[in-house]
N, C-alpha and C positions, 0 to 999 in steps of 0.2 A: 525420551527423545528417540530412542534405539527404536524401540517398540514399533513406533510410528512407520518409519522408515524401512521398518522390516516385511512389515505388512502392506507395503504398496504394490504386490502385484495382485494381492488379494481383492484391497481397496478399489483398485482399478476394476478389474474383474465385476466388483460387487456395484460400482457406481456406473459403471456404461449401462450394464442390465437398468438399475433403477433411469437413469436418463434418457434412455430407450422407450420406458413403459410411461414415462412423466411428457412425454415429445409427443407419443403415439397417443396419448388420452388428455393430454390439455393444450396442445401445439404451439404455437406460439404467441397466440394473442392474449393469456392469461397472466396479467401481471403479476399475480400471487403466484406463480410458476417460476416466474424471471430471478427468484431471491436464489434457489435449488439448481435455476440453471446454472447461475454467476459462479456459486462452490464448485459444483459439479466440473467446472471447466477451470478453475483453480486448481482442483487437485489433478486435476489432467494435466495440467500445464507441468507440475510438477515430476510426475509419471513420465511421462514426454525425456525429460532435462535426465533424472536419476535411474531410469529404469532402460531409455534408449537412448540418452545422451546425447537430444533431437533439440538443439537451441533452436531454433526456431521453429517448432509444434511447440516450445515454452510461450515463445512470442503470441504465436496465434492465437493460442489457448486461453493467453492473458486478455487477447484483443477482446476473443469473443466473452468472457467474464467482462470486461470494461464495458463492452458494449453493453450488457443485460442492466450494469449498475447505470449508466448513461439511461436506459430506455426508462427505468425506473423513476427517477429524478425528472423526467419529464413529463411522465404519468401524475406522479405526486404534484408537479404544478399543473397540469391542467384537472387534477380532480382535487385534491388536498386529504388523498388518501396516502396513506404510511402502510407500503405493503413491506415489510418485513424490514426493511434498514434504511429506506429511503431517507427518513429523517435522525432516528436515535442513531446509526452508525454511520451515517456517510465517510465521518475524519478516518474511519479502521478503513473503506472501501478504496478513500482517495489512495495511499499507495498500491493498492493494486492496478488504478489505471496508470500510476505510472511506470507500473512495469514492464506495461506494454509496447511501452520505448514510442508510443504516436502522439507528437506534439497536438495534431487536432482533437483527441480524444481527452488530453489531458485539459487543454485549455476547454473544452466542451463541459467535461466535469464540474469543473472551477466557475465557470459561468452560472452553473445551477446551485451549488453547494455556496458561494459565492452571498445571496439572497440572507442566510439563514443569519440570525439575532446571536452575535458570541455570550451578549451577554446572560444568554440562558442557557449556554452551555457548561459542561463541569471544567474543570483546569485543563486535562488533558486536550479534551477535543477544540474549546476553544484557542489555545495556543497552538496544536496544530492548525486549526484552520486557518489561525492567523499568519502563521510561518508560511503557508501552502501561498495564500490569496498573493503575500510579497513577495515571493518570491517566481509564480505561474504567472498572476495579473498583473505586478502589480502596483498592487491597491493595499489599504487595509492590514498596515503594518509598519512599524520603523525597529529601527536597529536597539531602542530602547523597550521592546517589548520582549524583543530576545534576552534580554538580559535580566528584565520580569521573567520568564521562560525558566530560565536558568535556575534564580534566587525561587520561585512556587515549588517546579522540582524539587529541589533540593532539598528542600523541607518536607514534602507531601510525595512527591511520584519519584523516589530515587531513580529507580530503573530506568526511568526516562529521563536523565540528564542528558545522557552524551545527543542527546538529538538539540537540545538548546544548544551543546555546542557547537555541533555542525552545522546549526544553522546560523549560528555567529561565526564560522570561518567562512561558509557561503560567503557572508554577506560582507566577509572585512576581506573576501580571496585570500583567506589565509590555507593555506598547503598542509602546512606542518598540523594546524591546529585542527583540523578536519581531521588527519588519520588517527589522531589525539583520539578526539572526539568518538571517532569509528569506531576504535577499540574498546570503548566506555559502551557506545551503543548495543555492542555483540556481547558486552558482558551482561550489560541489564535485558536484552533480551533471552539470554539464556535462563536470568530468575525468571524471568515472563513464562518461560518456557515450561514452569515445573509442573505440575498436577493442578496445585492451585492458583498460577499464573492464566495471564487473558490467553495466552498463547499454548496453553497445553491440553493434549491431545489432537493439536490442526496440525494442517499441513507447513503451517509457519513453523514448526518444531524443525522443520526440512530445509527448507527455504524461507529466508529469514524476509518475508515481502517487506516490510516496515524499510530497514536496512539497506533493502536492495533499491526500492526507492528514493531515498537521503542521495545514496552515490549518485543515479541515477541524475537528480534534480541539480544535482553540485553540478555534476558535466551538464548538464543542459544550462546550464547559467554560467560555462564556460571557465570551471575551475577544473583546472589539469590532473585530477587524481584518479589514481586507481586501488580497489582493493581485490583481495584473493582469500575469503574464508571460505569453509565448507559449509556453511550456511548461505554466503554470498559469492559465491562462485563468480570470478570475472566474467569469463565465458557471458554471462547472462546481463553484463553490465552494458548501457551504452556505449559502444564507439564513437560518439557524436559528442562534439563539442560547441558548447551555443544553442540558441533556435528558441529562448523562451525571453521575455520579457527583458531588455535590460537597462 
């Protein structure tokens, strides 16, 4: 995780050059571009928060990444081409637009990602998606799926419990039982985080996007919490409480 973090002004350095030379020779109309941009301005984002301690060049940075995964999704339905995660990743992309802190970009996302068939998805993505659609739309969820959520975890995706929990305190407005939850989720993303987790070597080793999203979706569903990791810096958390579905 050190590693990572150590090398961010390197990373930086190394990734404006490449997104410089990807802008100037495929611009912007290239969809198969837009998967390079979206990272590319993740790790900016990131760069932005720990290197100049710029919360909002974090915000921007996320918007503009939201926006590349948005334009994508949109592509993919008027062509039914799969440029790079349009379809197999969208649930890892959904937290990133919610990082962006903009309800229309989020409910945008949801709209498209929204369409897709749970039941050909694996455990993980389908139950995110389904927690995501209930809690942004919605739609396409009860309070007994969470707790399916819970009991599949447990058994198959340890690392990913605490997120069944927080999204059964979401949804019961339980306080206590969210920062419960939270603490479980920063543990399992920490294994996520090792070499041979989904999360190791990105910039999630830094900033926890999954994490920082949960909190993020709890306040926007008007549950009163806040947290303070080095992973999930408040700083970077919504001040807003409300504004999505209720």
């Amino acid at each position: 995780m050190g590693d990572i973090k150590e090398r961010l002004p390197e990373l930086r350095e190394e990734f404006l050059i490449r997104h410089k030379e990807k802008k100037q020779k495929f611009g912007e109309d290239d969809a198969r571009e837009w998967y390079w941009y979206m990272t590319h301005h993740r790790l900016f984002a990131v760069c932005s928060y720990v290197l100049d301690h710029d919360v909002q060049g974090f915000i921007d940075h996320m918007k503009k990444a939201s926006a590349y995964f948005i334009k994508t999704l949109q592509k993919y339905e008027e062509s039914g081409l799969d440029y790079g995660f349009a379809e197999d990743a969208s649930c890892r992309m959904i937290p990133t637009v919610i990082c962006s802190l903009d309800i229309d970009m989020i409910k945008d996302v949801m709209t498209y990602t929204s369409k897709r068939d749970t039941k050909k998805m694996d455990p993980l993505a389908k139950y995110l998606h389904k927690a995501f659609r209930l809690f942004i739309l919605g739609q396409d969820g009860t309070r007994a799926d969470l707790d399916d959520m819970e009991i599949i975890f447990a058994k198959r995706l340890k690392s990913y419990v605490g997120y069944a929990l927080c999204f059964q305190a979401i949804y019961d407005h339980d306080k206590e039982k969210f920062l419960s939850g939270f603490a479980t989720m920063i543990k399992g993303h920490k294994r996520l985080s090792t070499p041979q987790g989904i999360f190791g070597g990105t910039d999630d080793e830094v900033i926890a996007f999954w994490p920082l999203a949960v909190i993020n979706l709890a306040r926007f569903k008007g549950l009163d919490v806040m947290v303070d990791y080095p992973l999930v810096p408040k700083e970077l958390v919504t001040k807003q409480l409300g504004g999505l579905y209720d």
